[in-house]
C-alpha positions as CSV (number, residue, x, y, z in Angstrom):
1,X,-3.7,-7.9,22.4
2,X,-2.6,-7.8,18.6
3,X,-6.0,-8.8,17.3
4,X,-7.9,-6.0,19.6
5,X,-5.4,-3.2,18.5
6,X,-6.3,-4.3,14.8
7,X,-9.9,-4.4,16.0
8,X,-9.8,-0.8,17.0
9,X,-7.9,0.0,14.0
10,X,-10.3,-1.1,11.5
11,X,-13.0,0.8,14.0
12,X,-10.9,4.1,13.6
13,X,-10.2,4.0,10.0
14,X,-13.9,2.3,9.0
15,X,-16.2,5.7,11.5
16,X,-15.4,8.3,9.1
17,X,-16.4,6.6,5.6
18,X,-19.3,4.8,7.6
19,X,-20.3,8.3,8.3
20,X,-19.7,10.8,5.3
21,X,-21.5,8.1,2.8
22,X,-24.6,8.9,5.7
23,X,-23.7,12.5,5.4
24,X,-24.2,11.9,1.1
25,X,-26.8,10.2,1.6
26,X,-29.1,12.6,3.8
27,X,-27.1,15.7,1.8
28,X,-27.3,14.0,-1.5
29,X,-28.7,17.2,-3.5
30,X,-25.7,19.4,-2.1
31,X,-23.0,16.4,-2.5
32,X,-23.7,16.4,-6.2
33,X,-23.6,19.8,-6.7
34,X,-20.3,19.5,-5.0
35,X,-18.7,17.1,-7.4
36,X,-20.1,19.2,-9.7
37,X,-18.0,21.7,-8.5
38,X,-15.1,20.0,-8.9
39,X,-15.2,18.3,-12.5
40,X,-16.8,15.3,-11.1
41,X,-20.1,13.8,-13.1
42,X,-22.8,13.8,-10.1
43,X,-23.7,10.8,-11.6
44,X,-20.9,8.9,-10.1
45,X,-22.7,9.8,-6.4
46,X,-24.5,6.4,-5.6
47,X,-20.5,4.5,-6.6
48,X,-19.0,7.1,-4.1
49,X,-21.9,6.3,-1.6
50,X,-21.4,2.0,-2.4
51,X,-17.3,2.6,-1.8
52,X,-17.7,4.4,1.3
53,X,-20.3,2.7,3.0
54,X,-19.3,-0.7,1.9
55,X,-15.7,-0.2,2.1
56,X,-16.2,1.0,5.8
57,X,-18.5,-1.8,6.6
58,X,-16.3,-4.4,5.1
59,X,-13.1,-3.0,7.1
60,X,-14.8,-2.5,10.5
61,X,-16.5,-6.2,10.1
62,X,-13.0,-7.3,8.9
63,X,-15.2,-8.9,6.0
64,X,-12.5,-9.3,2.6
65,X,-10.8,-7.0,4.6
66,X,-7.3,-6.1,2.6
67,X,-9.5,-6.2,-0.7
68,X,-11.6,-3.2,1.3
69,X,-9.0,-1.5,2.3
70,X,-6.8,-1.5,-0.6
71,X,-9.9,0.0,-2.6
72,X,-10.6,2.6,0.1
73,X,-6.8,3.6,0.1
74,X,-7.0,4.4,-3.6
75,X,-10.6,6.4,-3.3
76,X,-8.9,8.3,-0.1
77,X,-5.6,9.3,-2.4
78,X,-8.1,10.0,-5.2
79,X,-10.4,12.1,-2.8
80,X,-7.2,14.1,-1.2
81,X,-6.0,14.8,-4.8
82,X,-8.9,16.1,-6.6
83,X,-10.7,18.0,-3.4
84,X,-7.5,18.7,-1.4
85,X,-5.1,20.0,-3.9
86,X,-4.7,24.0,-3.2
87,X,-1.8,23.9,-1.1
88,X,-1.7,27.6,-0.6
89,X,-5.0,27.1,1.5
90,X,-3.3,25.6,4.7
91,X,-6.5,24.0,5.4
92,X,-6.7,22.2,2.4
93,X,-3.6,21.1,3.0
94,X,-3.8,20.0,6.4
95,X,-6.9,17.8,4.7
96,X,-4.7,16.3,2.2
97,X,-2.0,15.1,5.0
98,X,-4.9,13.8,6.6
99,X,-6.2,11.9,3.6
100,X,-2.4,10.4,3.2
101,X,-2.1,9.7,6.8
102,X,-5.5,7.7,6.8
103,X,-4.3,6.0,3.1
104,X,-1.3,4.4,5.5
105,X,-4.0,3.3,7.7
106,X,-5.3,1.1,5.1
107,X,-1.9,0.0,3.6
108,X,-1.1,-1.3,7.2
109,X,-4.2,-2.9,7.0
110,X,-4.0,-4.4,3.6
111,X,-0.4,-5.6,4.4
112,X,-1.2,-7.4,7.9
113,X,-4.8,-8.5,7.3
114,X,-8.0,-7.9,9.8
115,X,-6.5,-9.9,12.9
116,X,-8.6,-13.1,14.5
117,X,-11.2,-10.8,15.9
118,X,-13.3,-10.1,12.1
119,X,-15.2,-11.8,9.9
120,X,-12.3,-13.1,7.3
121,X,-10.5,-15.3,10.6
122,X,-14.2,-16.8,11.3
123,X,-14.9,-17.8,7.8
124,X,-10.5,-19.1,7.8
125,X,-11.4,-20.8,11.1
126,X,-14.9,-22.2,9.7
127,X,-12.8,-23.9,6.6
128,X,-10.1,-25.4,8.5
129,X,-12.8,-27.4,10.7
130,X,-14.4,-28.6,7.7
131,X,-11.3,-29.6,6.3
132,X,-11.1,-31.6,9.4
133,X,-13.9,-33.2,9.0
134,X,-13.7,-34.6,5.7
């Protein structure tokens, strides 16, 4: 049951980066006048694009898993404090709780590992065989 929960996990945490670097992507014009906005070089676009979209792959594969998701915990407290940070907009702030909340996702991940059902137990399972073997 464990590795199914952490299957689902990594599904959960994984959608929403999967799917905003597809929202850059197809919005790309408007995304870099929106880092623009905020102080960010729009150059730095196609690296936001690589973290999200590989991160989430990597996490929702389980594929280096803790490595993914200890990089996409410190782009999500990053994001939450450069484009969530005016607390007196209650929206804002609800987005920067969520941004936290999603960071503990991924510490939780980083700390336990992907579970047997991901990529990182095949390739552990692959190497003990071998081991056996030789």
């Amino acid at each position: 049951m464990q590795n199914f929960t952490l299957l689902l996990a990594r599904l959960a945490l994984s959608l929403i980066f999967i799917l905003s670097a597809i929202g850059k992507l197809t919005a790309y014009h408007a995304t870099e006048t929106t880092l623009a906005a905020h102080g960010i070089a729009p150059s730095l676009l196609p690296l936001v694009i690589v973290v999200e979209l590989g991160g989430g792959l990597a996490v929702l594969f389980g594929f280096m898993t803790r490595w993914a998701a200890a990089a996409l915990l410190v782009f999500t407290v990053l994001a939450a404090v450069i484009f969530h940070n005016n607390f007196a907009d209650h929206a804002q702030w609800i987005n920067f709780m969520k941004n936290i909340a999603i960071a503990g996702g991924f510490l939780a991940l980083a700390a336990q590992g992907p579970g047997g059902l991901s990529l990182d137990a095949w390739r552990k399972r692959r190497k003990q065989k071998k081991k056996i073997f030789l």
